[in-house]
Every structure is written in structure tokens, then in C-alpha cells.
Short mmCIF file of the C-alpha atoms (twelve columns), coordinates in Angstrom:
data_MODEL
# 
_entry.id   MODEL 
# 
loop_
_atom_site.group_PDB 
_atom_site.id 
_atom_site.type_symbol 
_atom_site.label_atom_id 
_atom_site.label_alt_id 
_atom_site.label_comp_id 
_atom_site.label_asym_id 
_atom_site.label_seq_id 
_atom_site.Cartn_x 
_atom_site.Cartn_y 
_atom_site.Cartn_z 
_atom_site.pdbx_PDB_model_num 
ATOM 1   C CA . UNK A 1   -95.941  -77.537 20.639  1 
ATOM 2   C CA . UNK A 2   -96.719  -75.943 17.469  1 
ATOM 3   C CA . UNK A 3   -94.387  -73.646 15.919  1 
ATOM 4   C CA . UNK A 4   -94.417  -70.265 13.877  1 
ATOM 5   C CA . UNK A 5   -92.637  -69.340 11.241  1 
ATOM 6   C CA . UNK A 6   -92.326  -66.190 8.991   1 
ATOM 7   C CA . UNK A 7   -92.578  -66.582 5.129   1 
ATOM 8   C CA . UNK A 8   -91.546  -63.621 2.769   1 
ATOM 9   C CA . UNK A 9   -93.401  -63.116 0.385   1 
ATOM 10  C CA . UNK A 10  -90.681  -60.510 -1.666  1 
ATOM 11  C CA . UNK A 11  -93.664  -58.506 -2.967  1 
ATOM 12  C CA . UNK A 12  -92.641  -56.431 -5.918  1 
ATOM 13  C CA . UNK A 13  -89.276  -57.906 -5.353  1 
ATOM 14  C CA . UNK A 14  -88.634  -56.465 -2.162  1 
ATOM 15  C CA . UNK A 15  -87.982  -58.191 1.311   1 
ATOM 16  C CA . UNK A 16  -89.972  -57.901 4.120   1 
ATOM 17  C CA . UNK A 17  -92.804  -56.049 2.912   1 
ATOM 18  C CA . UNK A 18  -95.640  -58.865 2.831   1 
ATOM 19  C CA . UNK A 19  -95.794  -61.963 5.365   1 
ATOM 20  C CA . UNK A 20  -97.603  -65.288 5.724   1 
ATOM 21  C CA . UNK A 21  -97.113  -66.919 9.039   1 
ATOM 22  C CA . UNK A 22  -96.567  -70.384 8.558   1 
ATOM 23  C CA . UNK A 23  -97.959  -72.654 11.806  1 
ATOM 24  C CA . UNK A 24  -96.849  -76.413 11.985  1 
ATOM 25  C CA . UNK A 25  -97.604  -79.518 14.272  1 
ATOM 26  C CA . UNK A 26  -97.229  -83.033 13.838  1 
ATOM 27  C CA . UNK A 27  -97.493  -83.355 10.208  1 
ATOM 28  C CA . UNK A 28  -100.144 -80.684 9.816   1 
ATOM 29  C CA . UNK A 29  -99.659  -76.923 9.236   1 
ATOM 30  C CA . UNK A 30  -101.480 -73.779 8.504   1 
ATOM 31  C CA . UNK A 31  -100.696 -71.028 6.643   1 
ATOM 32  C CA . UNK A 32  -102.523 -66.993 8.324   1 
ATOM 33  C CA . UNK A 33  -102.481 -64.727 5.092   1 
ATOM 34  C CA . UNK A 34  -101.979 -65.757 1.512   1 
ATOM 35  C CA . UNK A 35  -100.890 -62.454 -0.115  1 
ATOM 36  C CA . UNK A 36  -100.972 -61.565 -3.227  1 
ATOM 37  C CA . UNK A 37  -100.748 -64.167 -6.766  1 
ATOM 38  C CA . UNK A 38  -97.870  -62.205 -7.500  1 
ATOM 39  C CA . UNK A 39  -96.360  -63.771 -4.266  1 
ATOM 40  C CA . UNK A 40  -97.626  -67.513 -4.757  1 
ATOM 41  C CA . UNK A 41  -94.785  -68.863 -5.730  1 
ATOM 42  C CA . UNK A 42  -92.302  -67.436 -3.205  1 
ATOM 43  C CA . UNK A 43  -95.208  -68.830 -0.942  1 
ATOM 44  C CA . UNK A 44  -94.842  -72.541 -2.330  1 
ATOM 45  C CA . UNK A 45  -91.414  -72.088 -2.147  1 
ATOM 46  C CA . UNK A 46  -91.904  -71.136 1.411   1 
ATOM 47  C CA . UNK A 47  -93.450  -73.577 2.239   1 
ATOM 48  C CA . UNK A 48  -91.027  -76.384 0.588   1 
ATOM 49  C CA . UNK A 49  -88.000  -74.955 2.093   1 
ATOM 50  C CA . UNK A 50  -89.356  -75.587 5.362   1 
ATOM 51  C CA . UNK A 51  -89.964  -79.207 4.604   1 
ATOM 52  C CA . UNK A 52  -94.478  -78.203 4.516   1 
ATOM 53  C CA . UNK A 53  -96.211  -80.621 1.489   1 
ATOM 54  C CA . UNK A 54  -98.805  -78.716 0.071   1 
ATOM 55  C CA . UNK A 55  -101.163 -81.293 0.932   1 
ATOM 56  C CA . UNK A 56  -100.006 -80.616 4.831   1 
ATOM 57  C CA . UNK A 57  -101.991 -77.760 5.144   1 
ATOM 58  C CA . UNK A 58  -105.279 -78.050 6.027   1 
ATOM 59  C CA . UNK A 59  -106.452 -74.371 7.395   1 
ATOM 60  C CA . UNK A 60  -105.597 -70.857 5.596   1 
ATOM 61  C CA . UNK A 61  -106.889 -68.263 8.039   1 
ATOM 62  C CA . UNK A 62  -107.313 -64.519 6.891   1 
ATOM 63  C CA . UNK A 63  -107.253 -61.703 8.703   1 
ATOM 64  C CA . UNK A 64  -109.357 -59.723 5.988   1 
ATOM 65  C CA . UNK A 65  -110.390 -59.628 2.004   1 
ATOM 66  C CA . UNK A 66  -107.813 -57.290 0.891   1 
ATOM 67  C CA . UNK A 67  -105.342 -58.143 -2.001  1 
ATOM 68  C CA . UNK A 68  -102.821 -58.076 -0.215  1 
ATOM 69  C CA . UNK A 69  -103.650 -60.511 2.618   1 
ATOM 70  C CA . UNK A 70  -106.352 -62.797 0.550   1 
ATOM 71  C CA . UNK A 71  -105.421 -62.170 -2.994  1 
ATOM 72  C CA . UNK A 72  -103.818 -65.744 -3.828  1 
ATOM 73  C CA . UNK A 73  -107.118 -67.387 -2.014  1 
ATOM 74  C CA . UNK A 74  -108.740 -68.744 -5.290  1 
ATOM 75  C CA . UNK A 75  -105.502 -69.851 -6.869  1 
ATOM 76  C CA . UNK A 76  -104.312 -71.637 -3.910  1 
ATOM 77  C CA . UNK A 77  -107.371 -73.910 -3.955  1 
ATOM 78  C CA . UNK A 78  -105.466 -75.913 -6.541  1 
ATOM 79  C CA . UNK A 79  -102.314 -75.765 -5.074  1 
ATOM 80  C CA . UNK A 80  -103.258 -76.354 -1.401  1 
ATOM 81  C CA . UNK A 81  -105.554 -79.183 -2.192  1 
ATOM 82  C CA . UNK A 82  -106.621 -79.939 1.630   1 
ATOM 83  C CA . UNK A 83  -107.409 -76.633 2.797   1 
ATOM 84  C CA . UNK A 84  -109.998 -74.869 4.183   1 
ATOM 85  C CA . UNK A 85  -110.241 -71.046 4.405   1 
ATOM 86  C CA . UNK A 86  -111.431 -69.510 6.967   1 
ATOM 87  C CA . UNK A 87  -112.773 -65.461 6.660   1 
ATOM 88  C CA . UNK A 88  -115.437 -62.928 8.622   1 
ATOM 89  C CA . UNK A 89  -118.940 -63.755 7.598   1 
ATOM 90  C CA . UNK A 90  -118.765 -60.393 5.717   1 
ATOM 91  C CA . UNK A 91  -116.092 -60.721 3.857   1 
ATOM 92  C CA . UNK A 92  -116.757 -64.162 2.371   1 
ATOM 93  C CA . UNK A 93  -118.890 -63.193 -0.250  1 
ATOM 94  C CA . UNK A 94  -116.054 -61.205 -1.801  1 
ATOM 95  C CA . UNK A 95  -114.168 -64.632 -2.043  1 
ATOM 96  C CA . UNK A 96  -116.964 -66.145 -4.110  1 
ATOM 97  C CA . UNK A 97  -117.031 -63.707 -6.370  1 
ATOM 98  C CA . UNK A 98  -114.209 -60.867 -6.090  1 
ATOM 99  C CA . UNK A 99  -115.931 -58.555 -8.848  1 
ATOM 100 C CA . UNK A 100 -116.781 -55.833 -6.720  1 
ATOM 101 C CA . UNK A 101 -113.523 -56.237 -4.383  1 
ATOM 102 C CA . UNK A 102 -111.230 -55.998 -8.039  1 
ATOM 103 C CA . UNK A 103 -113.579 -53.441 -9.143  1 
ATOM 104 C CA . UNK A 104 -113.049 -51.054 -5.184  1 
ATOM 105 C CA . UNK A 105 -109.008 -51.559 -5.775  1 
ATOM 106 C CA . UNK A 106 -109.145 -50.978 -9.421  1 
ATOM 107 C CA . UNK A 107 -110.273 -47.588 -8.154  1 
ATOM 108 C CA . UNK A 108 -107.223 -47.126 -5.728  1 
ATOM 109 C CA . UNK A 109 -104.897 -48.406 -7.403  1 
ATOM 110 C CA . UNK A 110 -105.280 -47.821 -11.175 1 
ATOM 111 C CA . UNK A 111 -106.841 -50.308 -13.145 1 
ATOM 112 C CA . UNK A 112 -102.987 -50.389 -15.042 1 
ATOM 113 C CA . UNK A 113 -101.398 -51.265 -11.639 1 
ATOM 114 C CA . UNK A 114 -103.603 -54.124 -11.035 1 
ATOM 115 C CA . UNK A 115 -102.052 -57.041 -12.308 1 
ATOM 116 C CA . UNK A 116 -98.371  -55.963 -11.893 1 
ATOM 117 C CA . UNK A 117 -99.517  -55.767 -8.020  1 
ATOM 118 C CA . UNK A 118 -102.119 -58.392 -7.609  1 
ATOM 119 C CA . UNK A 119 -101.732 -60.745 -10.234 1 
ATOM 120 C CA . UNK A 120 -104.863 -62.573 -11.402 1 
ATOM 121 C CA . UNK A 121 -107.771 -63.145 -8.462  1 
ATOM 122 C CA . UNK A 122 -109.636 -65.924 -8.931  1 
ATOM 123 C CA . UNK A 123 -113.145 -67.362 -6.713  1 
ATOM 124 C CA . UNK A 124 -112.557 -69.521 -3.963  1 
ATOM 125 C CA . UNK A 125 -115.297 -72.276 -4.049  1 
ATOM 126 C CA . UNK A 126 -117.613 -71.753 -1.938  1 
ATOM 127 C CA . UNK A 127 -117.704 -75.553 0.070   1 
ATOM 128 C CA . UNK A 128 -113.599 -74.843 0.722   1 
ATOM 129 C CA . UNK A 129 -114.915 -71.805 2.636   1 
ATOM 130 C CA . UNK A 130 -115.466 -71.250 6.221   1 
ATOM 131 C CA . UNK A 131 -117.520 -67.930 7.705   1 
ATOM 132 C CA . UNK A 132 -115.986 -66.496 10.738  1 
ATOM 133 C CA . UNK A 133 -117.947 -63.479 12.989  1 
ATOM 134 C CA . UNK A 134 -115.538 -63.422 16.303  1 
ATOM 135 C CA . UNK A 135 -115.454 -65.842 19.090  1 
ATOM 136 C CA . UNK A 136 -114.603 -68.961 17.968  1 
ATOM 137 C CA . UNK A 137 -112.215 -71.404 18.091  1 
ATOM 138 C CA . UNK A 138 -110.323 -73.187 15.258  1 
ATOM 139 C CA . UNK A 139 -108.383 -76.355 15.230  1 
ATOM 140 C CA . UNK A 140 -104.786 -74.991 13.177  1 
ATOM 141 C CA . UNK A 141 -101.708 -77.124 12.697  1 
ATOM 142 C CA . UNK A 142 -102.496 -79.514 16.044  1 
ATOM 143 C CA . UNK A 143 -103.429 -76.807 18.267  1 
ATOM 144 C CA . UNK A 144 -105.921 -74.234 18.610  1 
ATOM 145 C CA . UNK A 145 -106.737 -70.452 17.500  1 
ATOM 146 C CA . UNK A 146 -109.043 -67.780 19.252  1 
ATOM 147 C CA . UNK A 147 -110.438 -65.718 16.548  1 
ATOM 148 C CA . UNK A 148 -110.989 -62.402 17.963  1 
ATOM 149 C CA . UNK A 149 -112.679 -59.539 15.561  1 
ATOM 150 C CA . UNK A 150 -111.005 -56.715 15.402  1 
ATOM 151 C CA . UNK A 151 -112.378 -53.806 13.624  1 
ATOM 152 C CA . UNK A 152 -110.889 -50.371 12.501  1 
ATOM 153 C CA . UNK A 153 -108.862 -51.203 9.116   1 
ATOM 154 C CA . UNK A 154 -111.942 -52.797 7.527   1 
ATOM 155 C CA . UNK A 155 -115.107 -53.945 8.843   1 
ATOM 156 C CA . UNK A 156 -114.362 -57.073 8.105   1 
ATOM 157 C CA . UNK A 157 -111.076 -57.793 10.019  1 
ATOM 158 C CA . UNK A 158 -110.300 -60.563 12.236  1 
ATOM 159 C CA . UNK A 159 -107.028 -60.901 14.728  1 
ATOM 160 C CA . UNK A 160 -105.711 -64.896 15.251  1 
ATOM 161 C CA . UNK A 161 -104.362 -65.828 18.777  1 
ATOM 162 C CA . UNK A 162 -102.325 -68.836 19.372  1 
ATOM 163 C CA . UNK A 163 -102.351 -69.155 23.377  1 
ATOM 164 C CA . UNK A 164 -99.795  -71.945 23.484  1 
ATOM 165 C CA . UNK A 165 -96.827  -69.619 21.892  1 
ATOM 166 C CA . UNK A 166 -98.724  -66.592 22.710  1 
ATOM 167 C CA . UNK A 167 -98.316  -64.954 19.277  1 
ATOM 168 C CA . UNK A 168 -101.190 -62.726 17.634  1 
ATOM 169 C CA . UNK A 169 -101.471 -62.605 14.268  1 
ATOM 170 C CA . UNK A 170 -103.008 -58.786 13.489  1 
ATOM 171 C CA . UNK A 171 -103.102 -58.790 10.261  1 
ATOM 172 C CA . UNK A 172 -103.457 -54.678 9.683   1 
ATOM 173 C CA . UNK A 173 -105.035 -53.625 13.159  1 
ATOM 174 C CA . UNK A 174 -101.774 -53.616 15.076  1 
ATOM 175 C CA . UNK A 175 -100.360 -51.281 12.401  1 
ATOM 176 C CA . UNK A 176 -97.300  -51.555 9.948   1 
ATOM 177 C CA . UNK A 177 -93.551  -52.155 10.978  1 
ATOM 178 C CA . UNK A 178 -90.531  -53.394 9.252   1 
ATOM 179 C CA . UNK A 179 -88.083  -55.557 10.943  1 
ATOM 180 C CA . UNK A 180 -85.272  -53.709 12.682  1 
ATOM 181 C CA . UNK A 181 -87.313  -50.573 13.334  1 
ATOM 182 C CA . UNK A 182 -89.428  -49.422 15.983  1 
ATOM 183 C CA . UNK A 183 -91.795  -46.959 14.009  1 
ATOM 184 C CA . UNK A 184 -95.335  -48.409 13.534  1 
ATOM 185 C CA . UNK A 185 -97.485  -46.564 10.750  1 
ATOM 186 C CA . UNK A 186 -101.214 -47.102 11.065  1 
ATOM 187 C CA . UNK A 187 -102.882 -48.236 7.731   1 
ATOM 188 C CA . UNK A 188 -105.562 -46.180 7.186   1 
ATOM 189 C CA . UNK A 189 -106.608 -46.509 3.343   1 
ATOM 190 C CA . UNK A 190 -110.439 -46.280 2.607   1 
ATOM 191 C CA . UNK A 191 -113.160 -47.091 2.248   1 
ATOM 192 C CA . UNK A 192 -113.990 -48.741 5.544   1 
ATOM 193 C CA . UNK A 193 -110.991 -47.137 8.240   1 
ATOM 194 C CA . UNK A 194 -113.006 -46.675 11.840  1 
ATOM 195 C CA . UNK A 195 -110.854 -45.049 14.238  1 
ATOM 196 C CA . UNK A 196 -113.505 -45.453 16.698  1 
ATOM 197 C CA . UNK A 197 -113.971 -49.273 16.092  1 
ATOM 198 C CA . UNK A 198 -109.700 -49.304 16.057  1 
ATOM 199 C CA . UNK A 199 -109.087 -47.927 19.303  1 
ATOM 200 C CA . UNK A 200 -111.680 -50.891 20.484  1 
ATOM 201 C CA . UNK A 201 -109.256 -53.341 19.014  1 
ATOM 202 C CA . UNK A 202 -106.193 -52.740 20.369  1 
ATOM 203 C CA . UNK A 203 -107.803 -52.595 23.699  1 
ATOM 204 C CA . UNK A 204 -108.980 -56.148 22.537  1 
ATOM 205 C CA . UNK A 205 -105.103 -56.900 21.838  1 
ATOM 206 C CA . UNK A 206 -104.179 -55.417 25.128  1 
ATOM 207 C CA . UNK A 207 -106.618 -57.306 26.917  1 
ATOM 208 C CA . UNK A 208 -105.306 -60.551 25.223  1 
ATOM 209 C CA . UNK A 209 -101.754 -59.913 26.252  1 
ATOM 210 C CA . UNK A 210 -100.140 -61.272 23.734  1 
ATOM 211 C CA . UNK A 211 -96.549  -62.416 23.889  1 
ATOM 212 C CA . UNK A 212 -95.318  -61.659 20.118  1 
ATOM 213 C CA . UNK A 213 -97.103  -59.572 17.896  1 
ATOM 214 C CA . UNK A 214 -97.667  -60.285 14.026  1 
ATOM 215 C CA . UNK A 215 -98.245  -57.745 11.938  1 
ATOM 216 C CA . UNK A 216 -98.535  -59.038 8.086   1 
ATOM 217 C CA . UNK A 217 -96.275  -56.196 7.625   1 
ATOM 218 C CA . UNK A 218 -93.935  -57.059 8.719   1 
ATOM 219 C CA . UNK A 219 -92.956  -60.001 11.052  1 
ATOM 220 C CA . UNK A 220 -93.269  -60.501 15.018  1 
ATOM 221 C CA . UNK A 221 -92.355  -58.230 17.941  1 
ATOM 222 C CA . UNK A 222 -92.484  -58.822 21.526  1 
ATOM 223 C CA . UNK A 223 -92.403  -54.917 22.712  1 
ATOM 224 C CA . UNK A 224 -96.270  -55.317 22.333  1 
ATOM 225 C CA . UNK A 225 -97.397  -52.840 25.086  1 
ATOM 226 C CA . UNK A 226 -94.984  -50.378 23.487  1 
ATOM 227 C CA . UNK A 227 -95.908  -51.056 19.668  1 
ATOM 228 C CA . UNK A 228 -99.272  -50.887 20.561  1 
ATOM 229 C CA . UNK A 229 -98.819  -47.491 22.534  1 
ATOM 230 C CA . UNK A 230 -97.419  -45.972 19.555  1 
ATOM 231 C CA . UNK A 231 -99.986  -46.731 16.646  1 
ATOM 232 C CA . UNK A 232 -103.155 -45.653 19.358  1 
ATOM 233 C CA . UNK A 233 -101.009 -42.176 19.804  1 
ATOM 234 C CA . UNK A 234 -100.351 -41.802 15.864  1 
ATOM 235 C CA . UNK A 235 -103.796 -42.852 15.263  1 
ATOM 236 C CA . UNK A 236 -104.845 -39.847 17.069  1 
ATOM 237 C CA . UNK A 237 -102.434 -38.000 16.082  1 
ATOM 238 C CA . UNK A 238 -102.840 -38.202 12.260  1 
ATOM 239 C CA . UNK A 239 -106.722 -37.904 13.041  1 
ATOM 240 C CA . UNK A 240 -106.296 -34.522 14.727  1 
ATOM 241 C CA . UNK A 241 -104.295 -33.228 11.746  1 
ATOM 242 C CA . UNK A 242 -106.155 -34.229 8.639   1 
ATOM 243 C CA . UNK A 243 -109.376 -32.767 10.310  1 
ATOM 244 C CA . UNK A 244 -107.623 -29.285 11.267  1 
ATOM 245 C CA . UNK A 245 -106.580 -29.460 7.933   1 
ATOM 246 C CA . UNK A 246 -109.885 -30.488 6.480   1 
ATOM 247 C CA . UNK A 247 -110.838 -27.425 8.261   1 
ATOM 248 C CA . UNK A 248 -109.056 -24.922 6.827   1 
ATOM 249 C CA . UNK A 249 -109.893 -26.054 3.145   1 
ATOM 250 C CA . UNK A 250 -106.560 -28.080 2.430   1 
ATOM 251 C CA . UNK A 251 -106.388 -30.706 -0.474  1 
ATOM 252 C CA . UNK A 252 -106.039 -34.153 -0.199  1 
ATOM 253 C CA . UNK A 253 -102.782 -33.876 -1.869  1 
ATOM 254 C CA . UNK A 254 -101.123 -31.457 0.442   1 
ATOM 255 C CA . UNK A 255 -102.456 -33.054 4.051   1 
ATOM 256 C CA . UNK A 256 -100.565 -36.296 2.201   1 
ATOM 257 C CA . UNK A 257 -97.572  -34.158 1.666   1 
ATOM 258 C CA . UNK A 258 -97.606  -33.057 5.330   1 
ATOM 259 C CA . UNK A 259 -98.238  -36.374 6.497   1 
ATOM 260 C CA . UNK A 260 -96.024  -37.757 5.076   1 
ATOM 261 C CA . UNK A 261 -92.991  -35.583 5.662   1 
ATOM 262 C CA . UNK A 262 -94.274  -35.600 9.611   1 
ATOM 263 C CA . UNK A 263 -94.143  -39.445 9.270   1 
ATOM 264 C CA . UNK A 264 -91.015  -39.411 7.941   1 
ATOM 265 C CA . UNK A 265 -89.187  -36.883 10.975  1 
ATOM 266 C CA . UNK A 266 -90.675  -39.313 13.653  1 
ATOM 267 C CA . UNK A 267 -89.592  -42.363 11.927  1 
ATOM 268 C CA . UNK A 268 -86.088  -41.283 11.575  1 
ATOM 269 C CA . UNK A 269 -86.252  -39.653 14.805  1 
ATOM 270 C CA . UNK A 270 -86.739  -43.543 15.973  1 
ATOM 271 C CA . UNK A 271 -83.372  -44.198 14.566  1 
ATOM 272 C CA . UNK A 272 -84.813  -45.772 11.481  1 
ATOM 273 C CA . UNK A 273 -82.609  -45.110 7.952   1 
ATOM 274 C CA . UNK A 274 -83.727  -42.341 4.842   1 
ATOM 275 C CA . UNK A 275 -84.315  -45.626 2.662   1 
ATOM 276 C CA . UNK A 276 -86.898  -47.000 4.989   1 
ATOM 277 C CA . UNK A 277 -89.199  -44.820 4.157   1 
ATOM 278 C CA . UNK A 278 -89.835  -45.757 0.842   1 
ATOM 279 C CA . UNK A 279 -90.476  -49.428 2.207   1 
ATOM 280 C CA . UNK A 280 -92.983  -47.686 4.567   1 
ATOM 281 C CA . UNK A 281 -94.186  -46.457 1.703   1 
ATOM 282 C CA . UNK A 282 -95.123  -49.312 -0.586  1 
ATOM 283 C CA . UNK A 283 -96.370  -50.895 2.682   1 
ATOM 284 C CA . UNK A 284 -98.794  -47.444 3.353   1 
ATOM 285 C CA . UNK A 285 -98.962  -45.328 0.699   1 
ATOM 286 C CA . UNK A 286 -99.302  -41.597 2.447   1 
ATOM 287 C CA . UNK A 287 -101.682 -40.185 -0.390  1 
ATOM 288 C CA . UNK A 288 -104.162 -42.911 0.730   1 
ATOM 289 C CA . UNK A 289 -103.568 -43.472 3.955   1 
ATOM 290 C CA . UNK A 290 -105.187 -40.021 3.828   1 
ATOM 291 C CA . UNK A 291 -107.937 -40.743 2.074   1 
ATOM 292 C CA . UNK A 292 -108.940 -42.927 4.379   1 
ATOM 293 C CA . UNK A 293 -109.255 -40.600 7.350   1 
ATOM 294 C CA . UNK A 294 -110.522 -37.965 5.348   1 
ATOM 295 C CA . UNK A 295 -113.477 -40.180 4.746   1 
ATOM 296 C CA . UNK A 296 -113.941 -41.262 8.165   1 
ATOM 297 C CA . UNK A 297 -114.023 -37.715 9.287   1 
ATOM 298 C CA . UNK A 298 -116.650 -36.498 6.386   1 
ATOM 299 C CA . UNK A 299 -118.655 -39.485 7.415   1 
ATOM 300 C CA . UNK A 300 -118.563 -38.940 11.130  1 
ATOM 301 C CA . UNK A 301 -119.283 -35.400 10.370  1 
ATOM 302 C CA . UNK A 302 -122.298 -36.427 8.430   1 
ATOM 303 C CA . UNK A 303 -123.873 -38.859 11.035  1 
ATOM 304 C CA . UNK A 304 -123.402 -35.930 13.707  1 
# 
């Protein structure tokens, strides 16, 4: 039977912020998410500490393109020598050539943040590559994993189910939760957040039943029905205030101040400590988790 395993991947030094879910059978594995080149070598390490050769893994699945799930793609070519990556159809092109992804983050992040957070992103060749859409099946680690597409965070997103243990690995579309707590924060940064398209995913999850959740941040929960409860309600919930707010001619800034210090009296409401919420925080940044929303709602306004 294969077997899952959680690698930290102590982005900007802290724990359990960033995962990569390490799958392994009979002398094969496969790794789902490579974060960030700042966290390649706590993946290696990773990796070696749990007795995986690099040259074991054969399959690097991604959930979607951004830095923080894919980043470490191109370098990991080198290091991974037998693998194959696998990535939606429309996000593969950014994996060729990244100059327009580095060029969208550069413009949420700060062009000066960029390599402290995301380290250098190189191309993935294009022949290690494998285009994904939804509905297919891929052999991973001895076994096999339904890839289910799962809209709402990005276009571009894709879910991994592994029927045998019955864990899903979400990648962004089941939300963001640290271990210990029960709060889940919905990641809603722009450009491409669909709250439409997300409430069709989690009924996708739902449908699934899955027996452990994965969320890349952070880890694997088996209170799915719950978990998934909360980030539809909060979903709504944050939608309904950023548009009332939108309304009455707020800025950006102060919905993300709101937001934020709402987000922060349910989360400790949930039993969850003050500290936590600065780990929420470099998880989901409030300012653009608004940002997001804002620009669903301006472009759902436009289209009527």
C-alpha cells in the first residue's frame, strides 16, 4: 500500500507553513508540490531522511503554477533526474518559460522580495513535462492518482486523489490551516480567485469523500466535512463584506484592516493562540487576500 508522508519545507525559516507530500511504494515515490527554491534543500533533505534516492522519484505532481507550490520545478530537473512533472494544460506554458509568471508576482510581491521568497525560477524542459486538463489517471509511487480540476484559487488548479489511503491533496482549494488549529482561511490573492468556480470545487471534494485532507498549507486533516464547511461559509462570508464595503467607497487598505482583525476574532474564537496569526499571515497575506475578491467582484460587476 503506498504511503504518505508530510515534508516541511521551513519556508522563511518557519515550520509548517509550506508542504510537499511525499508518496512511496516499492522503491518508487512521488513527490505533490515542490515549493519554493528557497525550500529545495530542506526538500532533498526530506527526502533523504526518509530513506527516498533522488533518482526514486519518478512523478512530481502540482496542484498549480504558483511560487509557492511549483517554484523549485526547473531546478529540480537536475536534482530529481527521473521525474516527470505533471501540471494543467494551462499552466504548463508558464513552466517553459516563467517570464510572465516572475513578472505577475514581481507585481505582488515587490520585485525586492522576490528572491528572498522565491529564490531563483528556472524553465522546466519541456519533454520532462506532462499537460494535465482533469480526468485522468496517473501511475504515482506504485499506485494510482485521480486528477480532479478544481477551480476557484487559479484557473489553473488541479486537486490529487489517492483512493487506496483516501487522502486528497488540495493544494489551495480546500483553504489554509496550520496544524493544531481548526480555523481554515480561504486564499484568495488575485488575479484569477473565482468564487463561483470555488464553491464548484469543494462540492467536487465533497463528492469525492475524501478520508484526509491535504492542504499544502498545512498538512492533513480528517474532519473534512467540517473543514470544508467552514472555508464555503468564510468564502461567503468575506465575499459579502468586501462588496458592502466596495459599496460604500472603502479602500483596499481598510477592507484588509477589517478583514483581517474579523479573521483574527474567529480564529481565536476557535481556540487558536495570538501568535498564530502571524503564521496565518505569511501563509495569506490579508492586504491581498483582498485584492483578490475585490477583483472578482469588479469583474463580475463588469460582465453583469
Amino acid at each position: 500500500m503506498m504511503k504518505v508522508e508530510t515534508i516541511d519545507l521551513g519556508f522563511m525559516g518557519t515550520e509548517e507553513i509550506i508542504a510537499s507530500f511525499l508518496l512511496t511504494g516499492e522503491a518508487v515515490a512521488a513527490i505533490v508540490e515542490t515549493g519554493p527554491t528557497t525550500c529545495i534543500d530542506d526538500l532533498m533533505r526530506g527526502l533523504k531522511d526518509r530513506g527516498v534516492a533522488p533518482e526514486d522519484v519518478e512523478q512530481v505532481l502540482l496542484t498549480h503554477i504558483h511560487l509557492d507550490h511549483s517554484g523549485a520545478s526547473g531546478n529540480l530537473t537536475e536534482l530529481l533526474p527521473n521525474a516527470t512533472f505533471y501540471v494543467h494544460e494551462i499552466g504548463h506554458p508558464h513552466l517553459v518559460d516563467p517570464s510572465k509568471l516572475l513578472k505577475s508576482a514581481a507585481r505582488l510581491y515587490g520585485e525586492e522580495n522576490m528572491e528572498e521568497l522565491w529564490g531563483e525560477v528556472r524553465p522546466v524542459p519541456e519533454d520532462r513535462l506532462v499537460k494535465l486538463e482533469g480526468g485522468e489517471e496517473v501511475e504515482a509511487a506504485g499506485g494510482i492518482v485521480q486528477v480532479h480540476y478544481t477551480p476557484g484559487h487559479a484557473y489553473h488548479h488541479l486537486a490529487f486523489y489517492e483512493p487506496g489511503t483516501g487522502h486528497l491533496f488540495a493544494g489551495d482549494v480546500a483553504g489554509v490551516r496550520l496544524p493544531g488549529q481548526s480555523y481554515v482561511k480561504p486564499p484568495t490573492p488575485p488575479p484569477e480567485v473565482d468564487i463561483d468556480a470555488w464553491r464548484r470545487s469543494i462540492e467536487t471534494i465533497r463528492k469525492l469523500s475524501p478520508r484526509v485532507l491535504c492542504p499544502t498549507h498545512f498538512g492533513s486533516y480528517e474532519d473534512v466535512e467540517r473543514h470544508l464547511g467552514e472555508l464555503e461559509q468564510r468564502l461567503e462570508d468575506w465575499l459579502l463584506l468586501v462588496e458592502e464595503r466596495m459599496d460604500e467607497g472603502r479602500s483596499q487598505e481598510d477592507i484588509a484592516e477589517e478583514l483581517g482583525a474579523k479573521g483574527d476574532e474567529e480564529m481565536l474564537r476557535e481556540g487558536a493562540n495570538p501568535e498564530e496569526s502571524e503564521r496565518y499571515e505569511l501563509a495569506a497575506n490579508y492586504e491581498m487576500l483582498v485584492a483578490g475578491i475585490m477583483r472578482y467582484v469588479s469583474r463580475q460587476r463588469e460582465h453583469g
